[in-house]
C-alpha positions in Angstrom: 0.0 0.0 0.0 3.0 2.3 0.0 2.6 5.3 -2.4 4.5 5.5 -5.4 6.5 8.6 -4.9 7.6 7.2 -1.5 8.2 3.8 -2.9 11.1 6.0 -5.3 12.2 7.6 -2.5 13.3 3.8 -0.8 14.9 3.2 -4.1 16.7 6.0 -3.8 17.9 5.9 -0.1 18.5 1.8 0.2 20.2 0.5 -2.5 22.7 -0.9 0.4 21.4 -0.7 3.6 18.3 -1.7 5.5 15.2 0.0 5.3 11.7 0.1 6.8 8.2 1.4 7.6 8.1 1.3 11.4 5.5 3.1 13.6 1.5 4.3 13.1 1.8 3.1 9.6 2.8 -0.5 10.3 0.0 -0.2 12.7 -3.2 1.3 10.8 -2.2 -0.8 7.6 -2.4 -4.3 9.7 -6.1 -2.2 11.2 -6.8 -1.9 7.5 -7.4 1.7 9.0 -6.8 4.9 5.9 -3.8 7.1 7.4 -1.6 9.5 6.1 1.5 9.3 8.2 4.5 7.1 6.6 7.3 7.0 8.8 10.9 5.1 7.6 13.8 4.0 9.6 17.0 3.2 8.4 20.3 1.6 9.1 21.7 4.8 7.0 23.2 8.0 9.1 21.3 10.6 8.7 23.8 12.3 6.6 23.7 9.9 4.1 19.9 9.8 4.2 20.0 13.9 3.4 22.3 13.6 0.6 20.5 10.6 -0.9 17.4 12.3 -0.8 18.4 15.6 -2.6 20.3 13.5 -5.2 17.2 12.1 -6.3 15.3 15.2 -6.3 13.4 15.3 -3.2 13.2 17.9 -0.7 14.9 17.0 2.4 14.9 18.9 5.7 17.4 18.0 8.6 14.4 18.3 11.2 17.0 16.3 13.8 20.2 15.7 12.6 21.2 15.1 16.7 18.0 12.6 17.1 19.0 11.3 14.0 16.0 12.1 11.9 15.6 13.7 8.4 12.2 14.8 6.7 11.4 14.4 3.2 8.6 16.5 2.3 6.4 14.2 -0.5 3.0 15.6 -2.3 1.4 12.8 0.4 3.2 15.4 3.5 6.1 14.6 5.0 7.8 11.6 5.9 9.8 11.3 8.5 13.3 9.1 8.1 15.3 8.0 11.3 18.5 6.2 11.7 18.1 2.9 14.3 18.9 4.5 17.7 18.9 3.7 21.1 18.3 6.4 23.6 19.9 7.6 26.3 19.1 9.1 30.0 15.4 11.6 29.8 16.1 14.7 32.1 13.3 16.9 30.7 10.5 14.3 30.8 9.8 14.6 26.4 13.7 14.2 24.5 16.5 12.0 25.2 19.8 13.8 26.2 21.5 11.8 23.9 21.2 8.9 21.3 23.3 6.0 20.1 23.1 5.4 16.5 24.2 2.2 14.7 21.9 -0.7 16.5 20.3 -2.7 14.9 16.3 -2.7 13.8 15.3 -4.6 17.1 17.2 -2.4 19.6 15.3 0.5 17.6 12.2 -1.0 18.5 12.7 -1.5 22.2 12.6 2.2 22.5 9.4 2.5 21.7 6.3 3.7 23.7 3.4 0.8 23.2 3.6 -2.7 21.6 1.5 -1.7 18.7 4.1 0.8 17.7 6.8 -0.8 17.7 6.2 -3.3 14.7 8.2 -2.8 11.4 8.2 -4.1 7.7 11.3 -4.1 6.3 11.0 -2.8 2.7 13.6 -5.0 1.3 11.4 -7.9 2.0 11.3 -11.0 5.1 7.8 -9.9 6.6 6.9 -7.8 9.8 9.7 -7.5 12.4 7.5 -7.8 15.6 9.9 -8.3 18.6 7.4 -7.2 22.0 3.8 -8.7 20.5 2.4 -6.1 18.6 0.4 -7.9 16.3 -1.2 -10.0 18.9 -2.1 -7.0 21.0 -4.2 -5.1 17.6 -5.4 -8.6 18.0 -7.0 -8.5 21.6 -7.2 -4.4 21.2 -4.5 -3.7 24.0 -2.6 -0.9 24.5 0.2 -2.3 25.9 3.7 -0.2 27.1 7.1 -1.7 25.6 8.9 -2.9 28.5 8.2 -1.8 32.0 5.7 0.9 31.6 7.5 2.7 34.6 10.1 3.5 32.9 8.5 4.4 29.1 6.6 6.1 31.2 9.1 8.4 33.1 11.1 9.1 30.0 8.8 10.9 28.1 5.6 12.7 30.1 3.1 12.7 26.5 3.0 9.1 26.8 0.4 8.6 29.3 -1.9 11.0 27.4 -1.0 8.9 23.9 -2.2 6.2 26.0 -5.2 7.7 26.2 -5.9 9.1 22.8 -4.7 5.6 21.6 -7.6 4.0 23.2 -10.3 7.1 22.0 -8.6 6.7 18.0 -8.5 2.5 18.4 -11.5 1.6 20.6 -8.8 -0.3 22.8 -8.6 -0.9 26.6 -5.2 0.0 28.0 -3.7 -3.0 29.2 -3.6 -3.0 33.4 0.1 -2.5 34.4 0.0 -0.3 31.8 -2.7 1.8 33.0 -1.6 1.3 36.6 1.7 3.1 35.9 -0.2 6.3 35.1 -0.8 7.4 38.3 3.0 6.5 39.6 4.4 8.9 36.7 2.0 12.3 36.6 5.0 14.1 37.9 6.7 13.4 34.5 3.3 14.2 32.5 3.0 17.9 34.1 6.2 18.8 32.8 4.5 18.8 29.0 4.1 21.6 27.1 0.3 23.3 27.2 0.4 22.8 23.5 1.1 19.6 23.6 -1.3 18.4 25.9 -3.9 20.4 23.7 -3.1 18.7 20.5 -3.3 15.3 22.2 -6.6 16.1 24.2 -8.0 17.3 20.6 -6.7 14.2 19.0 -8.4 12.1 21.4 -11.7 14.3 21.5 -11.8 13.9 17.7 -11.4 9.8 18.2 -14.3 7.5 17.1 -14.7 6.0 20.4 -14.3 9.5 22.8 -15.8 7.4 25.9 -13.1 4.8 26.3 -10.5 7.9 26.3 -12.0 10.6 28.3 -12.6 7.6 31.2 -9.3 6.5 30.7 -7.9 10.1 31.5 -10.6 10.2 34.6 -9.0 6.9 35.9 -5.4 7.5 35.6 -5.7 10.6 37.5 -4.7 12.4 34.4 -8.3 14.3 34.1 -7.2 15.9 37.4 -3.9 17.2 36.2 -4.8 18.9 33.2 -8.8 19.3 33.3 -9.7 19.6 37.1 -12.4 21.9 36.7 -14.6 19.0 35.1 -13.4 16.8 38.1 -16.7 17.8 40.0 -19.1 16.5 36.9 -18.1 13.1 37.4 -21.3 11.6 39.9 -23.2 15.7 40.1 -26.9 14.3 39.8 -29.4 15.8 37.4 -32.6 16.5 37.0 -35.7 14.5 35.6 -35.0 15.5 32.4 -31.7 13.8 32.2 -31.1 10.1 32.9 -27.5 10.6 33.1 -25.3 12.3 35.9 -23.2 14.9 34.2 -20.3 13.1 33.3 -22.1 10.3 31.9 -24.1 12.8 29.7 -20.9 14.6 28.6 -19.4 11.2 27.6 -22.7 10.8 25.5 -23.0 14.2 24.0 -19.0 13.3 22.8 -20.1 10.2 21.3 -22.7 11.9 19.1 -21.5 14.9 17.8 -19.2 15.0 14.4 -15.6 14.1 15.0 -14.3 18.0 14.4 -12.8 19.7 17.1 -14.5 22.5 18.1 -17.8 20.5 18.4 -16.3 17.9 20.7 -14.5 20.3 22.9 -17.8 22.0 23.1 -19.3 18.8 24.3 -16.5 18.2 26.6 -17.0 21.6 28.0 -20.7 22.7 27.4 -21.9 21.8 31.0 -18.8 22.1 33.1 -20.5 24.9 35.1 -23.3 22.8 36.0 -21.8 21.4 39.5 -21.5 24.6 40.5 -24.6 25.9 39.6 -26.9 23.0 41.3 -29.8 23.9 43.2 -32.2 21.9 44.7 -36.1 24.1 45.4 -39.5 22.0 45.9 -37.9 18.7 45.3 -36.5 20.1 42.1 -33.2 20.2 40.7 -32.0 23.2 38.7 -28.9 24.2 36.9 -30.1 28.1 36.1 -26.9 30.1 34.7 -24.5 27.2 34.2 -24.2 28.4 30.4 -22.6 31.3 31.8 -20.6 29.3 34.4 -19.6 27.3 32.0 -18.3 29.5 29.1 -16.4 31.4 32.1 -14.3 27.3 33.0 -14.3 26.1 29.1 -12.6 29.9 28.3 -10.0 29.3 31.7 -9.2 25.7 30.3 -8.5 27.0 26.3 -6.5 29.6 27.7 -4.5 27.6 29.9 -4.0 25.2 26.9 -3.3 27.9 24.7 -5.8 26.9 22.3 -6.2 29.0 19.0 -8.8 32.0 18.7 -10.9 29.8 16.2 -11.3 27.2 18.4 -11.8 29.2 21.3 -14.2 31.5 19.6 -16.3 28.3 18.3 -16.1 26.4 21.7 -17.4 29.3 23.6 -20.5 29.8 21.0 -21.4 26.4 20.9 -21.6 26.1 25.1 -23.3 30.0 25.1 -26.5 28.9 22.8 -26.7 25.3 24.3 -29.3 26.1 26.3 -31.8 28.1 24.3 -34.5 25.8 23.3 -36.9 28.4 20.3 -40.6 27.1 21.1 -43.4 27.1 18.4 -44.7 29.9 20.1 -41.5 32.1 19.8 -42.8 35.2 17.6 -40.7 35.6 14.1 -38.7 38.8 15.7 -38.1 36.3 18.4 -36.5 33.8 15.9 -34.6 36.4 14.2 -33.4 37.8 17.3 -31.6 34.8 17.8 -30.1 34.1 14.7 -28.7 37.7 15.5 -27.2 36.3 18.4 -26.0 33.8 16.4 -24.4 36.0 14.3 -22.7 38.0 16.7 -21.1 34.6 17.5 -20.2 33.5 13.9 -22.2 30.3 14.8 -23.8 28.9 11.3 -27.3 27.7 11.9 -26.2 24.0 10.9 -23.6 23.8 13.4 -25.8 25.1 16.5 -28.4 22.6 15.7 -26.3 19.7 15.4 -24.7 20.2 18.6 -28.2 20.7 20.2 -29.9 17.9 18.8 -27.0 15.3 19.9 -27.3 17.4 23.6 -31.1 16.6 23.4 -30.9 12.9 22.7 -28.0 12.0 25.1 -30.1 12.7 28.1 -31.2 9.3 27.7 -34.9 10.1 28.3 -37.4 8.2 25.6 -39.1 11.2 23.7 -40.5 10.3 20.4 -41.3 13.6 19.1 -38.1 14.8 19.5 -36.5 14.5 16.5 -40.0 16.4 14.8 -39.6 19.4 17.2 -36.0 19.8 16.1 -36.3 19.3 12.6 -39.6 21.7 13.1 -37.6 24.5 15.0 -34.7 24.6 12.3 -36.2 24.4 9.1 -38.5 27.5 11.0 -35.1 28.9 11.3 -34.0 28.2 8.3 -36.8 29.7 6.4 -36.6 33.0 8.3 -32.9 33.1 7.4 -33.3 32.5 4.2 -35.4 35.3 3.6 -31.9 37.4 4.7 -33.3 39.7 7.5 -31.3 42.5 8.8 -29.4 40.7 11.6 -26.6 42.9 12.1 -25.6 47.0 12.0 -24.1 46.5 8.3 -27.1 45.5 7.0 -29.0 48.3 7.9 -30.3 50.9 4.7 -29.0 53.9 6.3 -25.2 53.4 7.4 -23.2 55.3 9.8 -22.3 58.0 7.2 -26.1 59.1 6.7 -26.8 58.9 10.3 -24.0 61.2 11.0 -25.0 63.5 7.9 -28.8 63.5 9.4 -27.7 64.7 13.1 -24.9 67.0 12.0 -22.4 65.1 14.0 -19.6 63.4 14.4 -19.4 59.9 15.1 -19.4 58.5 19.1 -21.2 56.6 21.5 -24.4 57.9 20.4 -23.8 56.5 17.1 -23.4 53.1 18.6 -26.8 53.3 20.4 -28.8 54.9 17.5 -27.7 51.4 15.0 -28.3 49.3 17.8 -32.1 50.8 18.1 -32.3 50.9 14.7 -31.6 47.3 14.4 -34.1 46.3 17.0 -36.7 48.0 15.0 -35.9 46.3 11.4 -35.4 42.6 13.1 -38.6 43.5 14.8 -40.6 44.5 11.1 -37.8 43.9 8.2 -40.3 45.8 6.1 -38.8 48.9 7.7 -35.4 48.8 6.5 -35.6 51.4 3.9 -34.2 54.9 3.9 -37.0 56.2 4.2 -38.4 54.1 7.1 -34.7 54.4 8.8 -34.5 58.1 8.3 -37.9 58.7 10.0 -36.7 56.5 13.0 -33.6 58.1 13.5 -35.0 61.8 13.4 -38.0 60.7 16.0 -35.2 59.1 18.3 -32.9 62.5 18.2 -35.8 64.1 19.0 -36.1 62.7 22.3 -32.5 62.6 22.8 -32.5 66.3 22.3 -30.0 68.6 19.4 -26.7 67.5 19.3 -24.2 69.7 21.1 -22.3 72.2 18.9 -18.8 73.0 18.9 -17.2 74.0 22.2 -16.3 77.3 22.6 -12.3 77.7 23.5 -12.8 81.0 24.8 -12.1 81.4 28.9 -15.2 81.8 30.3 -17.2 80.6 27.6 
């Protein structure tokens, strides 16, 4: 299954010397799972593999020369070459101080982070080199560390987490010792990078079995290092409504939404606040403002992980609009008031109602007109939007220019508050946003705000 172009680039590199595919790829092709990661490793120095690669027209980087690894960037993305090492000691918790270069193929393996990993097929032919059981751990769906997981384990702090995002990509159970050598080692995991952690979380969010990784962070303790403000959702009752505690319902609203990342951080993150927004009244349980409470942690935790503005802006939306629930009875204005909102928040329609529909059926309660009422309340939405109302300042028929031309003043706050009534009129009766209709709004509103002030006089006294 190896692509041609990278097929050359072997020819090229291992006329005389051992070469193979070693890694995720040796992995997801014996899964029969698509990937696009093609990772070589080579008796070669890494010298020899820059050289060879240039020679035969490829562009080669020396991404780590001192590791030993070279990167060949290929129209299928890079792919990553590395001469058989063997580490040394791990001071920092993620890089070896130094490496050995010149072992063989097994010794390479042994260095490895979990069984499944640390399979190779050597290109030249003789079948896959599988020294600690890979093949019968895909087999059982084990995650499995090579060696003692101690010591993997203390060398590198980002393995507990792959661990984890391993068993959220594969649908695989983490084999015990493995698992139990979390906890012993979270000293070595809080030295990672935030960004790190945040691409691995996302990884693992975006898996196709989210569950089996977001409990195997709450069990290793690792939930608690990085994410403790959702600590406190794990067993917090709900109400009627909701089968589910909130953990359990935040596992399930994971498992249903697309796998793209800002709509399963969202359902990671879109009832964090309700723990501490619980009240009980009358023998009922309420959760009132735990959108707000929970925007306020899910922006503390993106922050802290140094998430990008895209995904923070998208997160946030999703878990501010969560809780509006539009009712057949909701007026037009009141539908278009929302999609205003919506606006505001760069939120598509599609998007919103995705999340909330997979929110609605993972409280686990048997409702068999839910799926009408949903599909009712968007394609209402839909139609209103469709009709492209005046949902937001520039799509008013008098801009600020006019205004300003009308009053005889310059721009300021009072600007601000004349577009924003103004808008509140047209997305209450669209059929007023004409000139005309604008202009005779604005004049009767700086009528009762009185003339604008004229110039100040810079006299003394004056």
């Amino acid at each position: 299954m190896i692509p041609p172009e990278l097929r050359k680039l072997a020819e090229a590199l291992a006329a005389d010397a051992e070469l193979a595919l070693v890694g995720g790829a040796v992995r997801d092709e014996l899964l029969g799972r698509p990937h696009g990661d093609w990772d070589l490793a080579t008796a070669l120095r890494p010298e020899t593999v820059l050289a060879r690669a240039r020679a035969a027209g490829f562009r080669a980087v020396p991404t780590g020369l001192q590791h030993g690894t070279v990167t060949v960037i290929l129209a299928e993305g890079p792919v990553e070459i590395t001469t058989f090492r063997s580490d040394g000691d791990y001071r920092d918790g993620r890089r070896p101080v130094s490496v050995r270069l010149g072992v063989s193929l097994e010794e390479d393996l042994a260095r490895r982070d979990f069984t499944i990993n640390a399979m190779a097929v050597p290109l030249a032919g003789g079948g896959l080199v599988d020294p600690h059981g890979g093949r019968a751990d895909l087999r059982e769906g084990l995650i499995r560390a090579v060696g003692d997981p101690l010591q993997r384990f203390s060398e590198d702090g980002l393995r507990p987490l792959r661990a984890c995002r391993f068993a959220a990509q594969l649908g695989f159970r983490i084999e015990p010792a493995t698992l139990a050598a979390i906890p012993e080692r979270l000293d070595v995991a809080r030295r990672v990078a935030p960004e790190r952690v945040l691409a691995e979380l996302t990884k693992l969010l975006t898996g196709a079995h989210p569950r089996a990784g977001l409990e195997a962070l709450r069990t290793s303790g690792l939930l608690d290092l990085w994410l403790p403000e959702l600590a406190p959702m794990v067993g917090c009752a709900q109400n009627r409504h909701h089968r589910w505690d909130v953990w359990e319902h935040t596992l399930e609203v994971a498992g249903r939404v697309q796998e793209e990342p800002g709509l399963r951080w969202a359902a990671l993150l879109h009832d964090a606040g309700k723990p501490g927004s619980r009240m009980e009244a009358a023998g009922e349980v309420h959760f009132h403002g735990h959108e707000s409470r929970s925007g306020e942690i899910a922006e503390a935790i993106l922050r802290r992980l140094r998430a990008s503005n895209h995904l923070k802006q998208e997160v946030l939306a999703l878990v501010r609009h969560h809780g509006t629930h539009p009712e057949p009875a909701w007026s037009d204005a009141a539908c278009r008031r929302f999609l205003r909102r919506l606006g505001e928040d760069a939120l598509p329609l599609e998007r919103w109602a995705a999340f909330r529909l997979a929110d609605q059926r993972a409280k686990g309660i048997e409702d068999p007109d839910r799926e009408t009422r949903h599909g009712a309340v968007v394609a209402r939405l839909a139609a209103l939007a469709a009709q492209r109302p005046p949902l937001s300042v520039r799509d008013l028929a008098l801009d600020g220019s006019a205004l300003m031309a009308m009053a005889g003043r310059k721009g300021g706050p009072w600007l601000g508050a004349l577009q924003a009534e103004l808008l509140e009129a047209v997305v209450e009766d669209p059929g007023r946003n004409t000139p005309e209709g604008l202009a005779a709004l604005a004049a009767a509103r700086l009528a009762r705000s009185g003339p604008p002030p004229g110039p100040r006089d810079p006299r003394p006294g004056r």
